[in-house]
FIKELUM-778167 format. One record per residue: x, y, z of N, C-alpha, C, O in turn; residue number from 0. Coordinates in pm, 1 decimal, always signed. Layout:
! residues N
PT, X, Y, Z, X, Y, Z, X, Y, Z, X, Y, Z, NUM
...
END
This chain:
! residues 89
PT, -12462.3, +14133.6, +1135.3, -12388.7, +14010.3, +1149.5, -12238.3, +14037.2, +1146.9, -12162.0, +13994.8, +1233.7, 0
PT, -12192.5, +14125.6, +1019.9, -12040.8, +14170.6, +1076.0, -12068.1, +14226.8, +1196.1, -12003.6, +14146.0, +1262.9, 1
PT, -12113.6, +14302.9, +1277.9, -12045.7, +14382.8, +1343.4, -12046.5, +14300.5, +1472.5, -11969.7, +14342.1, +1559.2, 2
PT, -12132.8, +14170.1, +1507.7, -12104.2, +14103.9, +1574.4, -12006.1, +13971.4, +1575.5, -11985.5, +13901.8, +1674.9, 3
PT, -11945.7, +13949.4, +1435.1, -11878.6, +13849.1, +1454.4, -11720.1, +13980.5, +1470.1, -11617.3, +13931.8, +1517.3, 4
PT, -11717.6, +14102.5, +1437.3, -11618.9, +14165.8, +1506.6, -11564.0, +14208.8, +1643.0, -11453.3, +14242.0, +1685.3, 5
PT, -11722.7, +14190.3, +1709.2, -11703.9, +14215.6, +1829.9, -11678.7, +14077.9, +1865.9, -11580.6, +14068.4, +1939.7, 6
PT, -11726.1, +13984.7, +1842.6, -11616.5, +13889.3, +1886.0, -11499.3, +13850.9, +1884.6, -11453.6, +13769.0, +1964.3, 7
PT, -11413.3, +13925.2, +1760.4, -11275.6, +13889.3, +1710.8, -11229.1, +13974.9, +1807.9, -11121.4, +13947.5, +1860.8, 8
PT, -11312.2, +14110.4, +1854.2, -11224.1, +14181.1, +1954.6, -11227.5, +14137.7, +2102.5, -11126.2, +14160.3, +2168.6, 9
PT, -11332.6, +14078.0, +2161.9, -11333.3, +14036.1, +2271.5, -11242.1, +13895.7, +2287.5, -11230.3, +13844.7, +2398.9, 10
PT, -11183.1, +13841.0, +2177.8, -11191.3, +13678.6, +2183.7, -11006.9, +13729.2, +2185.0, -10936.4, +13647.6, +2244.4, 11
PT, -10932.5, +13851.9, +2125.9, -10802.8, +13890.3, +2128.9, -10740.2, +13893.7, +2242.2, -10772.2, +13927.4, +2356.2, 12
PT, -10633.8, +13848.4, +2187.4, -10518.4, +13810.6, +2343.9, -10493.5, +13898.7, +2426.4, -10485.0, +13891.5, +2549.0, 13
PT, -10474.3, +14036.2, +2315.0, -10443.9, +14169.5, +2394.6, -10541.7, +14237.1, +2450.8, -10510.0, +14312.0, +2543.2, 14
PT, -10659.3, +14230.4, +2417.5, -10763.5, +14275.7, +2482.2, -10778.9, +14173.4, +2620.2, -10793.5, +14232.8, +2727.0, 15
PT, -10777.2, +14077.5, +2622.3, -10814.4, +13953.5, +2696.6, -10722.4, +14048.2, +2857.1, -10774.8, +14060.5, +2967.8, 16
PT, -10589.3, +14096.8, +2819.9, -10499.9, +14119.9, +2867.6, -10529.4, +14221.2, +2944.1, -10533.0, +14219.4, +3067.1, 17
PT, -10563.0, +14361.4, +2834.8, -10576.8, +14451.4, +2926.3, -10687.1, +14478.7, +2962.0, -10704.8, +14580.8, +3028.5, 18
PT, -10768.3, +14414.3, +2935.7, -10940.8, +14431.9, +3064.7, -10936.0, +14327.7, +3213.1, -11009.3, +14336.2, +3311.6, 19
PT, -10808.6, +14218.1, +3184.0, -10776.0, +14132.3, +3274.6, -10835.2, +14201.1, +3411.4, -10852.0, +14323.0, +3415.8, 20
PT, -10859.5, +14133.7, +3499.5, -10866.7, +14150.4, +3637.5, -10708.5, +14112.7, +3764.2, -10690.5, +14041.8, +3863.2, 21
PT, -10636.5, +14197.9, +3691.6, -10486.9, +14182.5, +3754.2, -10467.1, +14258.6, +3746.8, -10542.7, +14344.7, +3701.8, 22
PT, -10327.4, +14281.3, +3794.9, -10234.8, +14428.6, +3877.9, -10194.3, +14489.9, +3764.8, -10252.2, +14446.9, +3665.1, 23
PT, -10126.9, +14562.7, +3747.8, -10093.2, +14668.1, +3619.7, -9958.4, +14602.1, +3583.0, -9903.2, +14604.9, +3473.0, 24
PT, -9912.8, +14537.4, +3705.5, -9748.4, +14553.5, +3644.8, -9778.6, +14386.1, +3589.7, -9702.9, +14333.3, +3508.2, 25
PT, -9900.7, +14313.7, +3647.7, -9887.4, +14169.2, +3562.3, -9941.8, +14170.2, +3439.8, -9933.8, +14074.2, +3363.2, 26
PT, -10010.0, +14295.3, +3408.9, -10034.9, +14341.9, +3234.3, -9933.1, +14413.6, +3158.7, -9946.7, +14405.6, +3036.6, 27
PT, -9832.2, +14483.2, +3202.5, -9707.3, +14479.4, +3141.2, -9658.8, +14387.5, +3164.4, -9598.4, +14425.3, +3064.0, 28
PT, -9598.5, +14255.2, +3208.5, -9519.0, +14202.3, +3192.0, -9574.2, +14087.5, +3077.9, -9509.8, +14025.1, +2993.5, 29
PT, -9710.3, +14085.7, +3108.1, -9803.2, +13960.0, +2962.4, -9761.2, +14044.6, +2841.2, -9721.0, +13991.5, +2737.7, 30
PT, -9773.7, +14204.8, +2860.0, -9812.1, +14228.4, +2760.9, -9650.7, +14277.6, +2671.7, -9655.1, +14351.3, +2573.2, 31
PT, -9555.6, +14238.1, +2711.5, -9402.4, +14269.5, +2721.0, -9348.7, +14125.1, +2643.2, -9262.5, +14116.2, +2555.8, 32
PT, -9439.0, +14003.9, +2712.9, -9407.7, +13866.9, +2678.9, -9457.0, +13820.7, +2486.6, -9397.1, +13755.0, +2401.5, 33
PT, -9644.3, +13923.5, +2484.5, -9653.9, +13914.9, +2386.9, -9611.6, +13973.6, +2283.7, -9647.6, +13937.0, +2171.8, 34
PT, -9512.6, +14093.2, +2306.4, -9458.3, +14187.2, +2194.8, -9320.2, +14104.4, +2196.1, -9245.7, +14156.5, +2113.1, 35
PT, -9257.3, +13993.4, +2259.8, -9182.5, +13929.7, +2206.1, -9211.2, +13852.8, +2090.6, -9165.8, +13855.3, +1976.2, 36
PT, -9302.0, +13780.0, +2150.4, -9346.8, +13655.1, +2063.9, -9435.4, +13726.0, +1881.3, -9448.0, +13658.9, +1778.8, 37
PT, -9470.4, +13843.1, +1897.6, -9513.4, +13945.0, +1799.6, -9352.7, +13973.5, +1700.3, -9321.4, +13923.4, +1592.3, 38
PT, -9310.1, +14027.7, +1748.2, -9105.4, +14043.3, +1705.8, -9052.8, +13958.3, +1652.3, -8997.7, +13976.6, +1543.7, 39
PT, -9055.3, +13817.8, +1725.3, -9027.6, +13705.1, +1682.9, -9065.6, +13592.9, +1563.3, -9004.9, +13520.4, +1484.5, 40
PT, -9181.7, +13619.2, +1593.6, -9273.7, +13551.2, +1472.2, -9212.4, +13545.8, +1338.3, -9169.7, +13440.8, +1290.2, 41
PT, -9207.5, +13681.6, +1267.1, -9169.0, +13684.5, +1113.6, -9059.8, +13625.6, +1106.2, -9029.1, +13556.6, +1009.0, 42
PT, -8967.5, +13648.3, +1231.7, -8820.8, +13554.4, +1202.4, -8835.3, +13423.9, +1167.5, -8788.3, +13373.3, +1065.6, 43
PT, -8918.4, +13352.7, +1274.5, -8896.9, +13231.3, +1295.9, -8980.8, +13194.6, +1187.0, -8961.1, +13077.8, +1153.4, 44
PT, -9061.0, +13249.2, +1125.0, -9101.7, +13144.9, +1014.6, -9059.1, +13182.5, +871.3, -9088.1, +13124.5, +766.7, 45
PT, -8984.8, +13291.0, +889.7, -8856.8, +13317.5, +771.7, -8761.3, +13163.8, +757.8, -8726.9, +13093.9, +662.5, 46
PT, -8737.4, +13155.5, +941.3, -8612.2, +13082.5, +892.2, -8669.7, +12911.5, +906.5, -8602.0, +12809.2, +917.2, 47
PT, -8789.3, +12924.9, +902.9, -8857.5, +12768.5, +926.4, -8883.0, +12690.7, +818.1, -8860.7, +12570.1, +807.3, 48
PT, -8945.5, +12787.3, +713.8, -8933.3, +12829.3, +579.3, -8862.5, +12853.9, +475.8, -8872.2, +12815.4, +359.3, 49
PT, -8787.0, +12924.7, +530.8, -8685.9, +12912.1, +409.9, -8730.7, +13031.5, +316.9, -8716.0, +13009.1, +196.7, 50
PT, -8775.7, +13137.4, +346.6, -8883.3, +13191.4, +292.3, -8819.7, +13309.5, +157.3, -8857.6, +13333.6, +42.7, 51
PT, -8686.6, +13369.9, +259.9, -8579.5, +13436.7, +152.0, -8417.2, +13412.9, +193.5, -8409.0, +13440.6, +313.1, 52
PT, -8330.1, +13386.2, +159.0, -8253.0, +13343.5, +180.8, -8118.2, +13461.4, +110.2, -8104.2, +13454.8, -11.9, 53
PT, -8071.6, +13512.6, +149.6, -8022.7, +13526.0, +334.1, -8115.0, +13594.1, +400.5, -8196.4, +13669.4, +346.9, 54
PT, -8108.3, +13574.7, +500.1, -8252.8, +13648.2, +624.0, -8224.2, +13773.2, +589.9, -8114.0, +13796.6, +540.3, 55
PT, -8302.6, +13859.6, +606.8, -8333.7, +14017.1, +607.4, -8311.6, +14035.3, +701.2, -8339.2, +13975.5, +805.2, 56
PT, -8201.5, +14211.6, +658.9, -8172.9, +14258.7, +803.6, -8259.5, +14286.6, +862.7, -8260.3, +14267.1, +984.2, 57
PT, -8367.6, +14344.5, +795.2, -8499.5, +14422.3, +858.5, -8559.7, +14365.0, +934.5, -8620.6, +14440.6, +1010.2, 58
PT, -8577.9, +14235.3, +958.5, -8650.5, +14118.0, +1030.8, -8555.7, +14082.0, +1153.3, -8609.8, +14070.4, +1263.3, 59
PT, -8423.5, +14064.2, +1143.1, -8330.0, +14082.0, +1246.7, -8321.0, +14219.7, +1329.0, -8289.3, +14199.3, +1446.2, 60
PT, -8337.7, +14332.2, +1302.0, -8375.8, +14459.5, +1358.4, -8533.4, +14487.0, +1398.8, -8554.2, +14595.6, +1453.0, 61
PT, -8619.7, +14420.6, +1383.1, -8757.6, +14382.4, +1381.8, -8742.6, +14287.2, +1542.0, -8797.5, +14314.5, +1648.7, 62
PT, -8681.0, +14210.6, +1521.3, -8684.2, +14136.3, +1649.6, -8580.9, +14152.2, +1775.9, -8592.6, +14095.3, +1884.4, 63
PT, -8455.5, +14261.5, +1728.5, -8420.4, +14291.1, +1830.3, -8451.1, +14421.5, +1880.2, -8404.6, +14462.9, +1986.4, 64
PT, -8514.3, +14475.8, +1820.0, -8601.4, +14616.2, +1882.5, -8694.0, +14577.0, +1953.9, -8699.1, +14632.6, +2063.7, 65
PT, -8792.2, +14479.5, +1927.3, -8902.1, +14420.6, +2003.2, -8849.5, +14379.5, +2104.1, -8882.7, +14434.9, +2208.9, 66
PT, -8724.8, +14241.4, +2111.2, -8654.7, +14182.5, +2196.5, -8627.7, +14347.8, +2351.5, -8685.4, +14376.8, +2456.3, 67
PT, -8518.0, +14402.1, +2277.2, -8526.3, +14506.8, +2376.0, -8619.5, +14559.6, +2451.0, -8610.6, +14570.9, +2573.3, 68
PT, -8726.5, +14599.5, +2373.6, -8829.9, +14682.4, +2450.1, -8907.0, +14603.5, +2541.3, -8954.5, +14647.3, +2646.1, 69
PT, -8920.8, +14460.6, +2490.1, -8984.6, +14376.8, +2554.0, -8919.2, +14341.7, +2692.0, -8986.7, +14325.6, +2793.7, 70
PT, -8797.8, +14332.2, +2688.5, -8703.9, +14366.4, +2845.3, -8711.2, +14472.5, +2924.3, -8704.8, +14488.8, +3046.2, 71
PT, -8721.8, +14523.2, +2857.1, -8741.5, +14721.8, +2937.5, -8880.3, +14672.3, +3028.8, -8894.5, +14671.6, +3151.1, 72
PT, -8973.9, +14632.4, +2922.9, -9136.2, +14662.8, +3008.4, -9151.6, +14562.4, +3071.7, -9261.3, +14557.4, +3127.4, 73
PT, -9052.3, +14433.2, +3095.9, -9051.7, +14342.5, +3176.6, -8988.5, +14343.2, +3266.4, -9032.4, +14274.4, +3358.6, 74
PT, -8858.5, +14415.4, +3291.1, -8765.2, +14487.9, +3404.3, -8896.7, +14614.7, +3457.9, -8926.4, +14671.4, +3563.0, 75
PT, -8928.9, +14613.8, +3365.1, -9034.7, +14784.2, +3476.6, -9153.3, +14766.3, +3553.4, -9214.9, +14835.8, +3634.3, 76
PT, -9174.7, +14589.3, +3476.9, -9330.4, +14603.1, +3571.4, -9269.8, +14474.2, +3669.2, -9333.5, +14425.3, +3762.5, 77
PT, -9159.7, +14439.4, +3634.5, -9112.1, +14328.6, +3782.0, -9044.0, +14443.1, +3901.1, -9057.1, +14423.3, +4021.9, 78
PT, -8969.0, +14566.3, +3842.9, -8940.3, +14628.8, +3968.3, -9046.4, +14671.4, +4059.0, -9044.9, +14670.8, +4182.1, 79
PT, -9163.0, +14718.1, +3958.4, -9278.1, +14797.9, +3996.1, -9354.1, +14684.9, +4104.1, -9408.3, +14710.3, +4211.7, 80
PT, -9344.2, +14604.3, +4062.6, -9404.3, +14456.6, +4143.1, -9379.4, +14436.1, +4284.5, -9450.0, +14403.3, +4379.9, 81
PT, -9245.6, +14468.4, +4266.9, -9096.3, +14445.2, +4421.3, -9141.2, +14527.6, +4494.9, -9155.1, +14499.6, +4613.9, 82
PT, -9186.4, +14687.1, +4431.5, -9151.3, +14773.6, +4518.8, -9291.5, +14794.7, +4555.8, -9312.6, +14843.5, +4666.9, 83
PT, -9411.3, +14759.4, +4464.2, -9557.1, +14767.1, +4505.9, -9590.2, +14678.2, +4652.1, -9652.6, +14704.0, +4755.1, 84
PT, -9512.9, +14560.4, +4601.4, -9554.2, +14433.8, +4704.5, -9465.4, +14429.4, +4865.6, -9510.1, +14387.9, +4972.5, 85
PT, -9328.4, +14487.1, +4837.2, -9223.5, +14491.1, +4977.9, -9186.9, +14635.4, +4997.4, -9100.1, +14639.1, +5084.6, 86
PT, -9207.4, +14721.5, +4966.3, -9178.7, +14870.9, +5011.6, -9286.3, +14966.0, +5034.7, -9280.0, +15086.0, +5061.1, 87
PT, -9370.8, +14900.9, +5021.8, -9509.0, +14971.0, +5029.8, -9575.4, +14943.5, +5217.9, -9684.3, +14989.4, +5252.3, 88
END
C-alpha cells in the first residue's frame, strides 16, 4: 500500500508530469526553468507574507536570486534552441 500510494505521489509530480511530457525538449526546459523560479521564490514570499523573521534573510534573498538567474539562463537556452530548431533548420 505504501509503495503504491508513492508511486502515485511520483506520477501525480509536476516535475515528473514535465519531463515524461510528450513535447519538444526546449518546451521542457523552459516549464522546467519556470518551475525552478517559482521553487526560489516560494520561501521568500511566504517569509515576507508572514512575517516569519524579520529582517528577511540574506540567505533566502541569495536563494532566489540564484534560482532567479539560472532560471533565465535555461529559459534564454531553450527559447534560442526553439528559434533555431523551428527557423534555421
Amino acid at each position: 500500500m505504501f509503495k503504491r500510494m508513492l508511486n502515485s505521489v511520483w506520477r501525480h509530480n509536476p516535475i515528473t508530469r514535465i519531463v515524461y511530457a510528450k513535447a519538444e525538449k526546449e518546451i521542457k526546459l523552459i516549464a522546467l526553468s519556470l518551475v525552478l523560479v517559482l521553487v526560489c521564490a516560494l520561501p521568500l514570499m511566504l517569509n515576507n507574507l508572514f512575517q516569519l523573521v524579520e529582517p528577511t534573510p540574506k540567505f533566502l534573498v541569495y536563494l532566489f536570486a540564484g534560482g532567479a538567474l539560472l532560471a533565465h539562463v535555461g529559459f534564454l537556452v531553450g527559447l534560442s534552441a526553439m528559434i533555431c530548431k523551428n527557423y534555421f533548420r
